[in-house]
FIPASE-897165 format. One line per field, with one value per residue (C-alpha): residue number from 1; residue in three letters; y, x, z. Coordinates in pm, 1 decimal, always signed. Example, Ala and Ser with C-alpha at 12.3 -4.5 7.8 and 13.67 -1.06 7.14 Angstrom:
2
resi (1, 2)
resn (ALA, SER)
c2 (-450.0, -106.0)
c1 (+1230.0, +1367.0)
c3 (+780.0, +714.0)
end
This chain:
297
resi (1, 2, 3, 4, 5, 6, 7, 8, 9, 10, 11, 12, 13, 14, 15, 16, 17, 18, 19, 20, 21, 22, 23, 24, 25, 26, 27, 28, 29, 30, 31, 32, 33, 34, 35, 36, 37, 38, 39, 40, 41, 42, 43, 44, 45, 46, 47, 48, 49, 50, 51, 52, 53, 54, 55, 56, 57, 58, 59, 60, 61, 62, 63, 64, 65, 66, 67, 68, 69, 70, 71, 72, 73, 74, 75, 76, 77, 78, 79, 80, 81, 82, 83, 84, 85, 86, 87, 88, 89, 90, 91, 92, 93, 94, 95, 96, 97, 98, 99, 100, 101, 102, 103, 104, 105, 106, 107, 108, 109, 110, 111, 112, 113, 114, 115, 116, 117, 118, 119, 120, 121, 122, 123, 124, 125, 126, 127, 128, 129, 130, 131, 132, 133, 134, 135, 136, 137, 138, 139, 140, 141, 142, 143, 144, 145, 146, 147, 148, 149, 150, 151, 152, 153, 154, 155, 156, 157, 158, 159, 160, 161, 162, 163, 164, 165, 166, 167, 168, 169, 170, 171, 172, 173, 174, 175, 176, 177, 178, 179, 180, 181, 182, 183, 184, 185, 186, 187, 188, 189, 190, 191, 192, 193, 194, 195, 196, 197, 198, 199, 200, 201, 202, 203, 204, 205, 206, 207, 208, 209, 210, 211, 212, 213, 214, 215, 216, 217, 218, 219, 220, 221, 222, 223, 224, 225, 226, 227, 228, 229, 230, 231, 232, 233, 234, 235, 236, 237, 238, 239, 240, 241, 242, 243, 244, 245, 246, 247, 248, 249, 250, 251, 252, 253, 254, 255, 256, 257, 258, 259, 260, 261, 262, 263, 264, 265, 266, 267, 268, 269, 270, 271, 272, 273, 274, 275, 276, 277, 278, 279, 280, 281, 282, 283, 284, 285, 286, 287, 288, 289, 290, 291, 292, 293, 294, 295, 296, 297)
resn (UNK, UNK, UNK, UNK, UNK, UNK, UNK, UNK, UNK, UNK, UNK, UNK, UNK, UNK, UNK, UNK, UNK, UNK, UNK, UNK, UNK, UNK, UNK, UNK, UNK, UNK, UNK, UNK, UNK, UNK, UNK, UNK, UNK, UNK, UNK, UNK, UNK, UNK, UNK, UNK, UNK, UNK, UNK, UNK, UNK, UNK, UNK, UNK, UNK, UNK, UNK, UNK, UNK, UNK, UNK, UNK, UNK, UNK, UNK, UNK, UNK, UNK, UNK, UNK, UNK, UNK, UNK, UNK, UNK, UNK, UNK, UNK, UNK, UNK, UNK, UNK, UNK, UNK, UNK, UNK, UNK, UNK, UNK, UNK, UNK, UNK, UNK, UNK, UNK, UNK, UNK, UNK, UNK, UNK, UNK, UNK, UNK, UNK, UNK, UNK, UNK, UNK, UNK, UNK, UNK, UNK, UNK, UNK, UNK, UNK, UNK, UNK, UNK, UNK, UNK, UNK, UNK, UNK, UNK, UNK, UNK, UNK, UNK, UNK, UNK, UNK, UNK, UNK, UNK, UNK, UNK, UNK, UNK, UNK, UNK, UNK, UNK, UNK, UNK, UNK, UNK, UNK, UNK, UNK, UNK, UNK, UNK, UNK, UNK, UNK, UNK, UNK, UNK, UNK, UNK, UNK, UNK, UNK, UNK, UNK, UNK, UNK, UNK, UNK, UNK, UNK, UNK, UNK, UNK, UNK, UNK, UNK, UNK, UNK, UNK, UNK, UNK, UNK, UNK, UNK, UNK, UNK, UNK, UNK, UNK, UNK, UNK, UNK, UNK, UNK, UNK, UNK, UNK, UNK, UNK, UNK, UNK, UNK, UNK, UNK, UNK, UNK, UNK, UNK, UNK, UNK, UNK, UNK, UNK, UNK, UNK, UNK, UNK, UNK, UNK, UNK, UNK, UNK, UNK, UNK, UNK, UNK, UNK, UNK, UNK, UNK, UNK, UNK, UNK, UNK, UNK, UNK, UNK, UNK, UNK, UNK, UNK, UNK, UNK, UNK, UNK, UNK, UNK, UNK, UNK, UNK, UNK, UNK, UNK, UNK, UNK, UNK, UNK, UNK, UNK, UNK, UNK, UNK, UNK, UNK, UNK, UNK, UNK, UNK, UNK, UNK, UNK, UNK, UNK, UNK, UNK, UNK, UNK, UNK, UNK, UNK, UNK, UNK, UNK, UNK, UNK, UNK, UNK, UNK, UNK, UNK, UNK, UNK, UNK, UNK, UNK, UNK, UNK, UNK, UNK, UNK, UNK)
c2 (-5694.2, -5365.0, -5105.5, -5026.4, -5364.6, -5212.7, -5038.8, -4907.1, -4674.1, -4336.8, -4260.3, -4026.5, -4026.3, -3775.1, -3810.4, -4140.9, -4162.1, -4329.3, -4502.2, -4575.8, -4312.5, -4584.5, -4884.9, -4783.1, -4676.6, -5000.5, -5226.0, -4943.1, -5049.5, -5419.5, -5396.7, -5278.2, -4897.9, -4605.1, -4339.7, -4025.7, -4013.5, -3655.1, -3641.1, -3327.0, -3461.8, -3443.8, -3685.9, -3934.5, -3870.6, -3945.6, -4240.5, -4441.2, -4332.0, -4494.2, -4791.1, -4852.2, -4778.2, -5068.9, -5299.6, -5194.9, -5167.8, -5150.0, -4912.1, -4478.5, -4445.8, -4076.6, -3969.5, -3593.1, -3374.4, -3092.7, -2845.4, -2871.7, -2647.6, -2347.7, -2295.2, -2172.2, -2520.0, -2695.7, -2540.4, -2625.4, -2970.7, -3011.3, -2860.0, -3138.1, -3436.4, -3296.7, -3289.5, -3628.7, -3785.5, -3596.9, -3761.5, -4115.4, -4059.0, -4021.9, -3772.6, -3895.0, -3879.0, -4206.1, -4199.1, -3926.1, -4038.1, -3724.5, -3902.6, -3628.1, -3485.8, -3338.9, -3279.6, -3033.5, -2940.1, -2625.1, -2354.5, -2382.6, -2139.0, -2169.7, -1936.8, -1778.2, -1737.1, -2071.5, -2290.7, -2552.3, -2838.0, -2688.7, -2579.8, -2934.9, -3163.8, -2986.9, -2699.3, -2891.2, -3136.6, -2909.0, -2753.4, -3033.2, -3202.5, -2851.7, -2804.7, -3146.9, -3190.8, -3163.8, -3459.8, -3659.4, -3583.0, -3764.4, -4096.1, -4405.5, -4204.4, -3964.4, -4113.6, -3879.0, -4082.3, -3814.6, -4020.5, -3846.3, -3999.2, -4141.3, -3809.8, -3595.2, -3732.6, -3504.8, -3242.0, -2897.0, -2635.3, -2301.8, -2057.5, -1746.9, -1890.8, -2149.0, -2068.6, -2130.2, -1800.2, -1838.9, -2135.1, -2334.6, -2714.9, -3028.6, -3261.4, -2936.4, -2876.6, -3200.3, -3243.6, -2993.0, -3084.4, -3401.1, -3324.1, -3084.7, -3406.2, -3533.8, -3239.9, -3145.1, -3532.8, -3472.3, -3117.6, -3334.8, -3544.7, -3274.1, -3080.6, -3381.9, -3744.3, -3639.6, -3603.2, -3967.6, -3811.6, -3834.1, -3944.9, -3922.9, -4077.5, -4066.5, -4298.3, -4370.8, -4589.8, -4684.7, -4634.2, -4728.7, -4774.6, -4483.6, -4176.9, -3887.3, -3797.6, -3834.3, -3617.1, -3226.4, -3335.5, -3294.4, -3374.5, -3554.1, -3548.1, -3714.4, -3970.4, -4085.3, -4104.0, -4397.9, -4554.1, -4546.8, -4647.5, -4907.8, -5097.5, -5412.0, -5219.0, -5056.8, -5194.7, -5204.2, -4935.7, -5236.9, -5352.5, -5005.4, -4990.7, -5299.6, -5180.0, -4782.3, -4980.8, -5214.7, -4891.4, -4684.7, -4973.1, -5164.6, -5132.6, -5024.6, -5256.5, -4945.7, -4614.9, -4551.4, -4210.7, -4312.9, -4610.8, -4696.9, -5004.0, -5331.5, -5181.2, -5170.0, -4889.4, -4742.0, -4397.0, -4047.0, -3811.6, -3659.8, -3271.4, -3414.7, -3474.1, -3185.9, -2983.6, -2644.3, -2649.7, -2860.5, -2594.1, -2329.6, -2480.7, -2506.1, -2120.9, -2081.9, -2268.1, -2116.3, -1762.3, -1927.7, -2087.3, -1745.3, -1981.5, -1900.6, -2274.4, -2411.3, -2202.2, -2265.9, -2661.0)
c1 (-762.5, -776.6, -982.1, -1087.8, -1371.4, -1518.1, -1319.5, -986.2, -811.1, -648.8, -341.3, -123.6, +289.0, +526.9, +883.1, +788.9, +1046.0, +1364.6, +1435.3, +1148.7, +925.2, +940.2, +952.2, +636.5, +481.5, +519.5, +393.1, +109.0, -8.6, +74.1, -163.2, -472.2, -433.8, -490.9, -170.6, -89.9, +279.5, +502.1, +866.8, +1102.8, +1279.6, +1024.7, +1263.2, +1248.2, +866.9, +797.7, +990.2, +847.6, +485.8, +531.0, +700.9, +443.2, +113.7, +253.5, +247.7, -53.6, -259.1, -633.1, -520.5, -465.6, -88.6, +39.6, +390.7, +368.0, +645.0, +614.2, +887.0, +738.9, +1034.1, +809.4, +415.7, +320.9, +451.9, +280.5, -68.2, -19.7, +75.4, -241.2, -470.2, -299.9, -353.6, -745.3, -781.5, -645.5, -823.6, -1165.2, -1140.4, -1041.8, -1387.3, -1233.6, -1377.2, -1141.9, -792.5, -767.5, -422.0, -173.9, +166.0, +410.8, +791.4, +970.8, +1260.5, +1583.1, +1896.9, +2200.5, +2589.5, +2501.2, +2252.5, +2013.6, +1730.4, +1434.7, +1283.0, +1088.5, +1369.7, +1309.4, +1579.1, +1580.0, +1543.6, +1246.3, +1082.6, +1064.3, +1093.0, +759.2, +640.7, +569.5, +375.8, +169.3, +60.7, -36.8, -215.1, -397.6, -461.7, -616.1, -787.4, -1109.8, -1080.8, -885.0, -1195.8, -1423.2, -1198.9, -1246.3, -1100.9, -863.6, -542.9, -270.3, +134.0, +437.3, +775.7, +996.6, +1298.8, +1481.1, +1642.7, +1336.2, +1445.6, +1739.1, +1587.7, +1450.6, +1189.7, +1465.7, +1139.4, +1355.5, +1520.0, +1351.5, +1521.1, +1844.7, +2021.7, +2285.4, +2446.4, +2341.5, +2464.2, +2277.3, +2175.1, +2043.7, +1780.6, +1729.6, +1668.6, +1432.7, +1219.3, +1196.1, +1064.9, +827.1, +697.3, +583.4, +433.8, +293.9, +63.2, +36.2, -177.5, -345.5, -529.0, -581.0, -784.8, -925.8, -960.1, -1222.1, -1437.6, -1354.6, -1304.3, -911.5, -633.6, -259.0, +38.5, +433.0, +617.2, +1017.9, +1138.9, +1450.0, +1836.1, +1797.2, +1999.7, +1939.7, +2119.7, +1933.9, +2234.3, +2449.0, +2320.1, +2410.9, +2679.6, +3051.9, +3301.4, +3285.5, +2874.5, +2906.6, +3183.0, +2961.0, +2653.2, +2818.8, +2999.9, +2593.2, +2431.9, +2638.2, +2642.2, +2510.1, +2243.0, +2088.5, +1769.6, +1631.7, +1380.0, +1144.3, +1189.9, +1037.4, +821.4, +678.2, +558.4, +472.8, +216.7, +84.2, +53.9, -123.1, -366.8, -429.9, -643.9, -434.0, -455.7, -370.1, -435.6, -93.4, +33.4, +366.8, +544.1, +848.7, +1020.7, +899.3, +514.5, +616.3, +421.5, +649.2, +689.0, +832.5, +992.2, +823.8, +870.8, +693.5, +385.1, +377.9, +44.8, +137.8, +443.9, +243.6, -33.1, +231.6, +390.9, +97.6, +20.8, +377.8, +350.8, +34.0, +169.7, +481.2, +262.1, +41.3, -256.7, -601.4, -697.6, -418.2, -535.2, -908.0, -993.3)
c3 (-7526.7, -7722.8, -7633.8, -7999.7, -8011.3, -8357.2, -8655.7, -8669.0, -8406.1, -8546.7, -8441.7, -8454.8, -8357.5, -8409.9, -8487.8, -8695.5, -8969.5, -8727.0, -8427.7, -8149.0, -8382.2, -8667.2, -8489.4, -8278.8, -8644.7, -8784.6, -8493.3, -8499.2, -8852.4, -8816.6, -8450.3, -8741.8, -8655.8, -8869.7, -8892.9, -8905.4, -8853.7, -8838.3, -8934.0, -9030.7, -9382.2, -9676.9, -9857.5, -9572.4, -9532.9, -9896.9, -9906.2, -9630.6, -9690.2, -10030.0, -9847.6, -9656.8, -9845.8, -10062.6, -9748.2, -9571.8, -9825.6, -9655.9, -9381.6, -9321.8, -9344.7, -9402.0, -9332.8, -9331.7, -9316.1, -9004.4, -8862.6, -8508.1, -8368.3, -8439.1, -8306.3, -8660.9, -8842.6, -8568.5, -8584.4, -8945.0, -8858.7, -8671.3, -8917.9, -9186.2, -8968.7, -8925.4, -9281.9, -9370.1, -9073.9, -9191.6, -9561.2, -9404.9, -9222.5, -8871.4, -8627.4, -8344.6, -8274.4, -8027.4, -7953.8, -7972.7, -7926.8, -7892.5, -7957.2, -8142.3, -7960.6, -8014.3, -7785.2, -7904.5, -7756.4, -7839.8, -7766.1, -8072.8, -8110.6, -8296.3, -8529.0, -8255.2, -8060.4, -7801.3, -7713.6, -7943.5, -7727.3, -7494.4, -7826.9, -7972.7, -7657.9, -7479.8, -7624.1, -7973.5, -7744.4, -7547.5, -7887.9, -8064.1, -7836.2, -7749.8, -8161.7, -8144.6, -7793.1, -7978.4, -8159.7, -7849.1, -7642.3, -7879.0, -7858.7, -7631.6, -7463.6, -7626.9, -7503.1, -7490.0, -7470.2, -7424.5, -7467.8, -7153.7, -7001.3, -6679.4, -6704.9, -6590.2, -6250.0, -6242.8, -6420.7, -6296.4, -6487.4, -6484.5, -6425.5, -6489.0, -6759.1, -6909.6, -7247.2, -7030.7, -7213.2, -6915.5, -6791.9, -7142.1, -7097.8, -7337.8, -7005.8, -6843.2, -7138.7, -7194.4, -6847.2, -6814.7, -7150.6, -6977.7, -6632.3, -6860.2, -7003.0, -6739.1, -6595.8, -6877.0, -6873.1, -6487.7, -6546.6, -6882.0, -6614.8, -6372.0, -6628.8, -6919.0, -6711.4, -6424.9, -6768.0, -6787.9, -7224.5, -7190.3, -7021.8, -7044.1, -6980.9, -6992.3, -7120.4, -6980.1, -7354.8, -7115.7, -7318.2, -7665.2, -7935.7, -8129.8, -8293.6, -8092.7, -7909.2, -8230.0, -8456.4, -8261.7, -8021.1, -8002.3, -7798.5, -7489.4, -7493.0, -7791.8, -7717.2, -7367.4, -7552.4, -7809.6, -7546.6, -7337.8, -7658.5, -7723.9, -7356.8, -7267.9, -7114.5, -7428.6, -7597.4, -7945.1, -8019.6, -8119.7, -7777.4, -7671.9, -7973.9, -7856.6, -7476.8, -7613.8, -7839.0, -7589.9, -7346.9, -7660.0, -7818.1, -7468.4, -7156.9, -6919.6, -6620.7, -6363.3, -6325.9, -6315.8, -6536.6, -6603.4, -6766.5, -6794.6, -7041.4, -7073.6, -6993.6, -6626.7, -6380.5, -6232.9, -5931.7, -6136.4, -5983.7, -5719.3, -5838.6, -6177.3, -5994.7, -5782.9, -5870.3, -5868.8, -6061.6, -6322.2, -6348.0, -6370.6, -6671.0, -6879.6, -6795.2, -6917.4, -7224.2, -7327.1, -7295.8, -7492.2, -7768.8, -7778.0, -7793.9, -7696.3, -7749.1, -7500.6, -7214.8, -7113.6, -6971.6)
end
């Protein structure tokens, strides 16, 4: 049964124009939920809004366009989401579902100077949800959903080098932005669900067919993710979609903090629970996102 007995639930979910972004968006709306979704291409924003304000025609839908590789685009991001949720007449964000993430061959950096796929892959997470932990806190409760991967179990935070400026390989970012995922919820329910106002959790989506590891690769990273994508093993996004939404709209039956496919509980890595790590990386981050808001609980 859904948590949300009486009127709508506002969500919001980043990285909602393809793959498990989309497919979670649409099962969001056809579920009776109000959205705020984030994408990068305005084209590709503009297009599905108007898509899909044709379909659903009594609920929020907003596609907004939102760089979130930089803290300034972000903080902007957050203050647009406030402002459409504010004339919908919603004082609550209920659900925050950060799925946006990248993953490059190569050593991008951002505009601030971050490493492209720490940047966008946790730092655009821990901002956003710190921009709009206000509203979260007033939900039923705020829930707070961070899309991570099987891969955080092989990952390591690089505390010297967290921008990886030596040594630079895709799987070791990515593996790192992952494990920072989970963290990142672990220290979210350290600080917010003792309040009993918020509580978080990640969310494993399992291999999916989808272009994330197509789109800056080369070479031999690029020829193993098609021939991974592509295996009997891999699963729709929809399949995903279906369990992130289920996880997001749902009582959840356990206290468990992480999830993995097909809505199953399931044990993370045991470094991404570890306490003081988890506290260290939100001091970290804060420092990173210069933000006054991020740092107090």
């Amino acid at each position: 049964m859904s948590a949300w007995n009486e009127g709508r639930p506002a969500v919001v979910i980043t990285g909602g124009t393809s793959g498990l972004g989309r497919a979670a968006l649409l099962r969001l709306l056809r579920s009776g939920a109000d959205v705020v979704a984030i994408g990068r291409s305005e084209d590709r924003c503009a297009s599905l809004e108007s898509e899909l304000q044709a379909e659903f025609t009594t609920q929020l839908v907003r596609v907004v366009p939102c760089d979130l590789s930089t803290t300034h685009r972000t903080r902007e991001g957050a203050e647009q989401i406030r402002a459409i949720l504010r004339e919908s007449g919603h004082l609550a964000v209920d659900v925050l579902i950060n799925n946006a993430a990248v993953a490059s061959s190569w050593r991008i950096t951002t505009a601030e100077g971050y490493e492209s796929q720490f940047a966008v892959n946790h730092l655009a997470p821990f901002l956003l949800t710190n921009e709009l932990m206000p509203q979260l806190q007033l939900g039923y409760p705020g829930r707070v959903i961070v899309v991570t991967s099987g891969s955080h179990r092989n990952g390591r935070i690089h505390w010297g080098d967290p921008m990886l400026t030596r040594g630079y390989s895709m799987l070791r970012a990515y593996r790192q932005s992952k494990l920072a995922n989970v963290l990142f919820c672990t220290e979210l329910n350290q600080r917010y669900a003792p309040t009993g106002r918020l509580r978080a959790y990640a969310y494993d989506p399992g291999l999916m067919r989808t272009d994330i590891g197509s789109k800056s690769t080369a070479g031999i990273e690029r020829m193993i993710w098609g021939l991974r994508v592509r295996s009997p093993g891999a699963i729709d996004p929809d399949v995903s979609a279906r369990a992130l939404v289920r996880l997001a709209l749902n009582e959840v039956p356990k206290p468990d903090r992480f999830y993995r496919q097909l809505e199953s509980p399931a044990r993370p890595a045991r470094r991404s629970t570890d306490l003081r790590d988890a506290a260290r990386l939100w001091a970290v981050s804060a420092k990173l996102c210069a933000s006054e808001k991020a740092v107090p609980h």
